[in-house]
N, C-alpha and C positions, 0 to 999 in steps of 0.2 A: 220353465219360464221362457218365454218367447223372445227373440233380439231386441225388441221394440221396449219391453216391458223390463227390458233388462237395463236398457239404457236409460230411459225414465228412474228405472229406481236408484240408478248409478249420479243422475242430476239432480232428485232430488234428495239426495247424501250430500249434494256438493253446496246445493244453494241453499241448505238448511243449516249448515254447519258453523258454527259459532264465526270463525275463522273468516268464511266469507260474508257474512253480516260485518263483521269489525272490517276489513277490506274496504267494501263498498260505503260504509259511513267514513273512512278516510280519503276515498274519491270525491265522494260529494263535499268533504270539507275542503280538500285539495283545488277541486273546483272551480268553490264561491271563490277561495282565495284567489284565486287565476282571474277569475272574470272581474274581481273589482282593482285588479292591478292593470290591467287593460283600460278601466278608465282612466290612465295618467298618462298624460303624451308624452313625458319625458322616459317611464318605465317601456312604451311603447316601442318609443323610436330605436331603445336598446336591447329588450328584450323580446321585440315584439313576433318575431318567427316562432320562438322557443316558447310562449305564453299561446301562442296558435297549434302549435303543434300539440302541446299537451292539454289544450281544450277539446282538439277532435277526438285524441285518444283515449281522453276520459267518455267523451260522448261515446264513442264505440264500444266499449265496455259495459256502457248502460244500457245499449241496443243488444250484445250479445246476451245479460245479462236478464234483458225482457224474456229473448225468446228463448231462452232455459226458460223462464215461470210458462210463459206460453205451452212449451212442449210438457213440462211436467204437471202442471194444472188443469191445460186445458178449458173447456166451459168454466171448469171454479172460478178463473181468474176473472173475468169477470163479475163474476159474484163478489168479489171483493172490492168495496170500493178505495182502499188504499192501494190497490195494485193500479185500478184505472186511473188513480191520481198519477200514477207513476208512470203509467202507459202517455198521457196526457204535456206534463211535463216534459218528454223525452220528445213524443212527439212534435210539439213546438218548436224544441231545437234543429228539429231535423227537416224544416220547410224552410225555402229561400231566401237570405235575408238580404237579397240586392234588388233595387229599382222600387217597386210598391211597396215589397215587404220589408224594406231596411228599418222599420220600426220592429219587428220582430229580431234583431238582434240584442234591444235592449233586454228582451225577456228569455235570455239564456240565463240569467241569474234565476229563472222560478228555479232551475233545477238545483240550487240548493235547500229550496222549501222539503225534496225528497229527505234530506233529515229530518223531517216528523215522519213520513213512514215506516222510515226503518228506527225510531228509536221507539218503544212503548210508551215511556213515560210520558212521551210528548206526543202521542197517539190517544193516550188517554186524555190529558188536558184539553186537545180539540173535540174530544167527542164527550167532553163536559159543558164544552163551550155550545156543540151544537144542540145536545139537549136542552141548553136555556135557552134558545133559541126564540121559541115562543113568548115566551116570558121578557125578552128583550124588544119583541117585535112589541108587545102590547104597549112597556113603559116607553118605546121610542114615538107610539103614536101619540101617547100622550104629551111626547115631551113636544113635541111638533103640535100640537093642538096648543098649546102654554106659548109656544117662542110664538105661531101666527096670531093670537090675541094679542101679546103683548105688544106684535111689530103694529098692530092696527093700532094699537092705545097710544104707542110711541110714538108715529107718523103723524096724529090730530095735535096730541099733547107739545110735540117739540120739532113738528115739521119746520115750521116758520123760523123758532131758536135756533135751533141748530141745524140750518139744510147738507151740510156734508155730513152728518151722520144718520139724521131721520128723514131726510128730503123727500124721498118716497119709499114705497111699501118694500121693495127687495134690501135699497139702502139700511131701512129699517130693522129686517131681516137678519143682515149680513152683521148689521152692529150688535146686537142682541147677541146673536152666536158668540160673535169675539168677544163680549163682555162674559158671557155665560164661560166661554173657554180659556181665555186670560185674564194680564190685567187691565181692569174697565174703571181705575182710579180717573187716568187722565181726560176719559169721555165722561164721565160723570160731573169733574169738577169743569168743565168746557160748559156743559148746556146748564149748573147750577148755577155760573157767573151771570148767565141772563134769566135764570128760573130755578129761583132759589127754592122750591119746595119739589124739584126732580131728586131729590135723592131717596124719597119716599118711593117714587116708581124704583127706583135701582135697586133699592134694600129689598124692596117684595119684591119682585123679579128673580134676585140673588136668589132669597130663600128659599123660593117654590121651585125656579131651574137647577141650579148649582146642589145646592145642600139636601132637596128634599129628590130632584130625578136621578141626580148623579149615585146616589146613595143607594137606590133603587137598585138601579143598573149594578153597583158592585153588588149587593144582596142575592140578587139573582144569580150571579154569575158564582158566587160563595158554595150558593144553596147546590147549586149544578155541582160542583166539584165536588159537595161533601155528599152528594146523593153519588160519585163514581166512586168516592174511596170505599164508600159505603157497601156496595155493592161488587166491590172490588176485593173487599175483606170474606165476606159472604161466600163468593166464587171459590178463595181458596180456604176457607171454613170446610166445604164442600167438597172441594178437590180434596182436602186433608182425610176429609170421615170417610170417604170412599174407599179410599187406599187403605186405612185401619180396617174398617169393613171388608176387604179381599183377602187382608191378612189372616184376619180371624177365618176365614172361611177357607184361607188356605190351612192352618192350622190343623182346625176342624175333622178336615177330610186328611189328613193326616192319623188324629187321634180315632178316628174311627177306623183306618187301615188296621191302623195297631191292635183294636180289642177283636178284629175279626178272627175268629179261631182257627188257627194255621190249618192245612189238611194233611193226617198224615198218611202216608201212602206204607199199604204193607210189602213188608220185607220176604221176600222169597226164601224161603230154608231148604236147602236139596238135605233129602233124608238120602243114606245111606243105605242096604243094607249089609250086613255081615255077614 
């Protein structure tokens, strides 16, 4: 085995190893903690060198940390798109954050989102999430097809009533949402004191946004999850019969060693004579 080849397999020993997994999700927790302690001016003014210092050195660690995957993956690593999340993350931290880009030091905090790479079970939840995907996009259009009817219904019906909530089509929009996402007692009982039969618009509204899309949306997102467990029982269903399967076949080749008939080699006799 070649230097090159040796040392690749020397890193990836190191960055596969249980040990440095549990490491690096202590960093990134260590991290977030740092970087939402740095929002408080008083924590700043006291600690603020020592929350700096061990910000860049955690960044550094995740940059040495890249390019071990780099050196030992190679092309793979891109093929992964949990690595590229992580290449991505890091990278952000590591552009300028004085003068134009002082808006990018708010988003040193992604890099604690790197806890869903490195943990599975919360690798799998995203990639149940993104499998509903679809199915989310479809009920979202619809729910968007429902709120802009209703905002035009609402804008004729109760523009005049009530102009600070239905005044026009966005206004319209905008209240519709907050009713559909909060509580929409106090707008409701607002535009019924001058239009006593608007609670007929609210109650249908309610049922069809709230109770019939919102339910939708968890359904999907259910259905997604229970298609990963699913498929996730399956995998190691599969993983398991394999391994029994090798067994036996190590076995096997065993019990067939054994009945092959040994060979026996003749013994040389020196004769004598007398």
């Amino acid at each position: 085995m070649s230097g090159a080849a040796s040392n690749r397999e020397r890193c990836r020993t190191l960055i596969e190893s249980v040990a440095f997994e549990k490491a690096i999700v202590t960093l990134i927790v260590v991290n977030a903690i740092t970087l939402g302690l740095e929002t408080s001016p008083a924590v700043v003014a006291r600690f603020g060198s020592a929350l700096y210092a061990i910000d860049h050195s955690i960044l550094g660690v995740f940059v040495v940390e890249l390019l071990l995957r780099l050196f030992v993956y190679r092309e793979r690593f891109v093929r992964d798109p949990w690595r590229v999340f992580d290449l991505l993350i890091v990278g952000v931290a590591l552009l300028p954050a004085s003068g134009t880009f002082s808006v990018l030091r708010a988003l040193r905090v992604l890099r604690a989102l790197r806890l869903v790479s490195m943990a599975p079970s919360m690798r799998k939840v995203v990639s149940a999430l993104l499998t509903a995907v679809p199915g989310i996009t479809s009920i979202a259009g619809l729910m968007a097809l429902v709120l802009y009817v209703s905002a035009v219904m609402a804008t004729r019906l109760f523009g005049d009533v009530a102009p600070e909530f239905f005044g026009t089509l966005g206004g319209s929009l905008f209240t519709l949402f907050q009713v559909m996402s909060e509580d929409w007692s106090h707008i409701a009982r607002a535009v019924m004191a001058k239009s006593p039969y608007a609670w007929m618009f609210f109650v249908t509204y309610l049922l069809i946004a709230t109770f019939m899309m919102l339910n939708l949306f968890i359904a999907v997102v259910v259905n997604a999850m229970q298609s990963q467990v699913t498929e996730d029982i399956k995998e190691e269903g599969e993983a398991q019969t394999q391994l029994i399967l090798d067994e036996v076949r190590a076995l096997r080749r065993e019990v067939e060693t054994l009945r092959k008939p040994s060979v026996v080699r003749p013994i040389a006799v020196e004769c004598t004579t007398p």
